[in-house]
C-alpha positions, -999 to 999 in steps of 0.1 A, spaced: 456 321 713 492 312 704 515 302 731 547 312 730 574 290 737 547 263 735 543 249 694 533 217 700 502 228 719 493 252 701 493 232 671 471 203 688 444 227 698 442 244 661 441 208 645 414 196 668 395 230 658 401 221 621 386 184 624 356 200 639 354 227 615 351 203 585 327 179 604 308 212 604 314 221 567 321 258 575 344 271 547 347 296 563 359 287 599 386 263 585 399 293 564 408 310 598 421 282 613 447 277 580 453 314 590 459 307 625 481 276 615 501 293 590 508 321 620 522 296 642 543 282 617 552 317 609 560 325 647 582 291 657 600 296 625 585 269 602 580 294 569 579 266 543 544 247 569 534 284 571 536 293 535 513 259 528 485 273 547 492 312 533 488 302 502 449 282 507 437 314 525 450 336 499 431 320 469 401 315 493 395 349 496 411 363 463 384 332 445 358 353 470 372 388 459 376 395 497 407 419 488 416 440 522 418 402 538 441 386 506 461 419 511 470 407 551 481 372 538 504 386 510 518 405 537 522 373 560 536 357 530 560 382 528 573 377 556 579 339 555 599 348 522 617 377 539 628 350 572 641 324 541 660 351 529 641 359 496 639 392 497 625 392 458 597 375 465 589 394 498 590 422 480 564 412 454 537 400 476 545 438 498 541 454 469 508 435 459 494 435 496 500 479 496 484 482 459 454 466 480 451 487 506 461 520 491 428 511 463 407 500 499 424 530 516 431 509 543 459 530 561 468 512 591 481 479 569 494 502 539 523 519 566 527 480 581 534 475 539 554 500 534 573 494 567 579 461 559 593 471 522 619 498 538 631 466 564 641 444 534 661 474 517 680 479 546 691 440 548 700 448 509 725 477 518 697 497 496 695 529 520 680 548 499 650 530 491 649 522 524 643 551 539 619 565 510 596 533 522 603 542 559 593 578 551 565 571 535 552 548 569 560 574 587 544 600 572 511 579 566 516 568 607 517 606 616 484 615 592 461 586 604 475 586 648 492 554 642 513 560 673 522 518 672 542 522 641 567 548 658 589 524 675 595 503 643 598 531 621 625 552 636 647 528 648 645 513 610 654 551 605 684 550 628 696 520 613 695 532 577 714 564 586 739 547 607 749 516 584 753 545 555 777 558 586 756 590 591 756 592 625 742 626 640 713 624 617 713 583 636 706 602 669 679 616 669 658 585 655 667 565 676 659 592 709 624 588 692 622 553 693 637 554 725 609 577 737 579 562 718 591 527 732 590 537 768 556 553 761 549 519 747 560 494 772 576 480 744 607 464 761 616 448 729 622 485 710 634 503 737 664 474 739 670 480 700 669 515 705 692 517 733 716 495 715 716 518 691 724 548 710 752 530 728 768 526 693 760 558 682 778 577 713 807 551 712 816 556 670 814 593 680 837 591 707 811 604 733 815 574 757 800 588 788 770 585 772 774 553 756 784 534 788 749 553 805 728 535 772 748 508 779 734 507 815 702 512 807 704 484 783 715 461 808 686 468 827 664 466 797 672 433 786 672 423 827 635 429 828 631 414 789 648 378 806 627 381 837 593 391 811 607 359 794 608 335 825 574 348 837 558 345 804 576 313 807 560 304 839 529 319 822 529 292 798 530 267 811 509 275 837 482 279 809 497 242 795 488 224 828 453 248 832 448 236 793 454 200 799 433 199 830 404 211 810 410 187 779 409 158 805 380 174 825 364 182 787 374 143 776 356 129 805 324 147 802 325 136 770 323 97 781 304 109 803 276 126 776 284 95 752 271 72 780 243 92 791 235 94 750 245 52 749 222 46 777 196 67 769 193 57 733 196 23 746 165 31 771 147 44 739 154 13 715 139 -13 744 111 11 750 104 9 711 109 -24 709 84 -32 735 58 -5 721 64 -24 687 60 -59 699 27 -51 721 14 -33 687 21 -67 669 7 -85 697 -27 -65 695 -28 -63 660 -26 -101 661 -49 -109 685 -74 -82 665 -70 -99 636 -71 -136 648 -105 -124 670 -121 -107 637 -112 -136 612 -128 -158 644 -158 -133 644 -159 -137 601 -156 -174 601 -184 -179 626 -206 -152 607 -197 -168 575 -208 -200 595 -240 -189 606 -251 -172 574 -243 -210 562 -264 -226 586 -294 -203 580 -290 -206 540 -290 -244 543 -319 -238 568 -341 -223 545 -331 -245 520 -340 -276 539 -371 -257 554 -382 -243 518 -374 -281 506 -394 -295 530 -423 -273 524 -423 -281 491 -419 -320 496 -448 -312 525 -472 -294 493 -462 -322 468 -469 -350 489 -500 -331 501 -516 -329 466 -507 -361 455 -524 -373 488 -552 -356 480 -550 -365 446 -547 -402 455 -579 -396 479 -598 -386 456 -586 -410 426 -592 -438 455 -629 -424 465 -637 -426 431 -629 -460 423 -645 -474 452 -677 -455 438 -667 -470 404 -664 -505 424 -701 -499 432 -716 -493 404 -698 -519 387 -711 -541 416 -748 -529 407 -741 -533 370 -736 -572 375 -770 -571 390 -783 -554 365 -810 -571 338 -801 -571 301 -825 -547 287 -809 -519 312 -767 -530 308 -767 -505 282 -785 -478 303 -760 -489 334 -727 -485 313 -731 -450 296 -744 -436 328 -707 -453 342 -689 -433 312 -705 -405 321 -699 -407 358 -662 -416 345 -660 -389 328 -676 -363 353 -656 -372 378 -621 -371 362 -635 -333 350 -649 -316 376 -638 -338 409 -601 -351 404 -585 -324 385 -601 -293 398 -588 -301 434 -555 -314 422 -546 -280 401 -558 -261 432 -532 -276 447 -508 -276 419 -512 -235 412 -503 -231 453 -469 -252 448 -460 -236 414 -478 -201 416 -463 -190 385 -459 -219 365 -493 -210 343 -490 -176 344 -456 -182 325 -464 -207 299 -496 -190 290 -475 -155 284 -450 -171 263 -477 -195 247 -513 -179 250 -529 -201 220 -526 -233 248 -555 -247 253 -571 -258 291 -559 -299 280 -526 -289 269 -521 -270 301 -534 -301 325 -507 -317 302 -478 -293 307 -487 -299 342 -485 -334 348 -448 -331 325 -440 -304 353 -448 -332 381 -423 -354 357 -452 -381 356 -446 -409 330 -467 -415 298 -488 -445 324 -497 -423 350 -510 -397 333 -531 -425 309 -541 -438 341 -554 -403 356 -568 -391 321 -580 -427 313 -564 -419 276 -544 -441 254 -510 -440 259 -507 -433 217 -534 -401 217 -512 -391 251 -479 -396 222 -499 -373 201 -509 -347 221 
């Protein structure tokens, strides 16, 4: 709301609304707020501010074609050229403001319009274009009820006839204005109209009633001065009741920004601590499962190189077993060997013969069918699939060549298996 007599506020309030407005992005608000700015420039005076801000609303809404709101602000622009005294150019942007609103049949601005056009004709001396305009308001005012216009019209009226020095057809204009004033409250055109009627009864030598208007004007402009103190008081009234509430609006303000600074503080350390005793956890799960993997990975070690060692051992356990056994047997038969030898000493000469080839023999039958049978027993349960292997892949081996293949398995040397065949070292080459 503007404040009269008070600019300066005014104009801090709507510039604090701007700077929220655009940290809002609302085209739209900070078009009404250039309005409003441009109004108070208009108001205190300051038509060239004014006309700056005019002139952003205007192409904001003509760029929107938002026409019965561009034709308000060529009228406002009017204006400000009408207080510098351009009457041209307030003419123009009348002219262009009442083309809008006669197309929009807006009825209320297009008498304001053509008001406003009749006012700048009269400053010009031009009465009769003057009152054609003024007529026109007037008749427009008296079709649509626009009782508000009265008061402006007619005394416009009065004034047209009385500079042109026609002054009975003055009077009764300005009695209406007078009249629709009073009926008005509108202190402001009663004044004018009184003042005219004091001339008006003073240039036609009727001064009784000239010095009565003059009375009345007196009186008038009394209560206007004490209006204008008490809207002064009004003011600033309002100014201290304003500032009260920017300070009492400032400090909640600090007061919300600590609360917020606080609270956002509150929140951060709360995270924080969430965060750390996540990292802490998530450490302590990870350090106790890589624990948990290295001493399964450790165990799994232990038990392969256990069965290993135990499978190792069982297989030292079955070699050395039929080599044992093997030895036993080679051993048992040499001692019998020993014997017979022993008797063959004591043999006579006719039965040497006799005694040797039934040695052979013996030699023979036991490295066949003692020694060996035992000793592949033993060999088969150690290397279960050693024969069933080589005699796929090579079934046209014969029973010797196999023994063979299985003393090579045992890695025995060319000595010890002449020595368990009791065959030459050369046929052993050879086979």
């Amino acid at each position: 709301t503007y404040i009269e007599n008070n600019t300066s506020l005014t104009e801090k309030y709507l510039f604090e609304s701007l700077s929220h407005a655009g940290n809002l992005r609302d085209s739209s608000l900070i078009i009404t707020i250039y309005n409003r700015i441009g109004i108070l420039y208009q108001n205190s005076g300051n038509n060239k501010r004014a006309l700056e801000y005019f002139n952003k609303v205007l192409n904001y809404y003509l760029a929107m074609k938002n026409d019965s709101v561009a034709a308000a602000i060529y009228n406002n622009i009017g204006i400000c050229y009408k207080d510098m005294s351009n009457d041209k150019l307030a003419i123009q942007n009348y002219v262009k403001a009442a083309q809008i609103n006669e197309r929009t049949g807006n009825m209320n601005w297009l008498a304001l319009n053509y008001l406003n056009i009749g006012y700048v004709h009269l400053t010009k001396k031009e009465f009769a274009k003057a009152l054609d305009f003024l007529f026109k308001s007037l008749k427009i005012s008296e079709r649509n009820k626009l009782y508000r216009n009265y008061p402006f019209i007619y005394n416009n009226i009065c004034s047209c006839y009385m500079e042109s020095k026609e002054y009975e057809k003055a009077i009764p204009y300005a009695h209406l204005a007078l009249m629709f004033s009073r009926e008005q409250f509108n202190l402001f055109r009663e004044a004018g109209a009184l003042s005219n009627l004091k001339d008006l009864y003073a240039k036609t030598s009727n001064m009784d009633s000239a010095f009565y208007y003059q009375g009345l004007l007196l009186t008038v402009n009394d209560s206007i001065s004490a209006t204008s103190r008490l809207t002064e008081l009004n003011n600033l009234e309002m100014k201290y009741y304003l500032e009260e509430e920017r300070l009492k609006h400032e400090l909640e303000v600090k007061l919300q920004k600590a609360e917020h600074s606080r609270s956002k503080l509150l929140y951060s350390l709360i995270i924080l601590a969430i965060g750390f005793a996540l990292l802490v956890l998530i450490f302590l799960y990870s350090f106790q499962y890589n624990r948990m993997r290295r001493n399964s990975l450790m165990q799994k070690n232990i038990l392969l190189e256990s069965e290993k060692l135990k499978k190792e051992i069982e297989y030292k356990d079955k070699e050395f077993a039929t080599q044992l056994i093997y030895q036993q047997k080679k051993n048992e038969f040499l001692i019998k060997l020993a014997d017979d030898l022993q008797k063959l000493d004591r043999s006579s000469g006719e039965n040497l013969e006799n005694s040797i080839r039934s040695i052979i023999l013996d030699l023979n039958k036991n490295s066949e069918t003692e020694i060996w049978p035992e000793f592949e027993k033993r060999f088969k349960e150690i290397y279960g699939d050693f024969y069933k292997t080589l005699t796929q892949k090579f079934p046209e081996l014969t029973p010797n060549e196999l023994k063979l293949c299985a003393f090579l398995k045992l890695n025995m040397s060319t000595k010890e298996i002449s020595d368990i065949t009791f065959q030459t070292a050369e046929t052993l080459k050879i086979a």
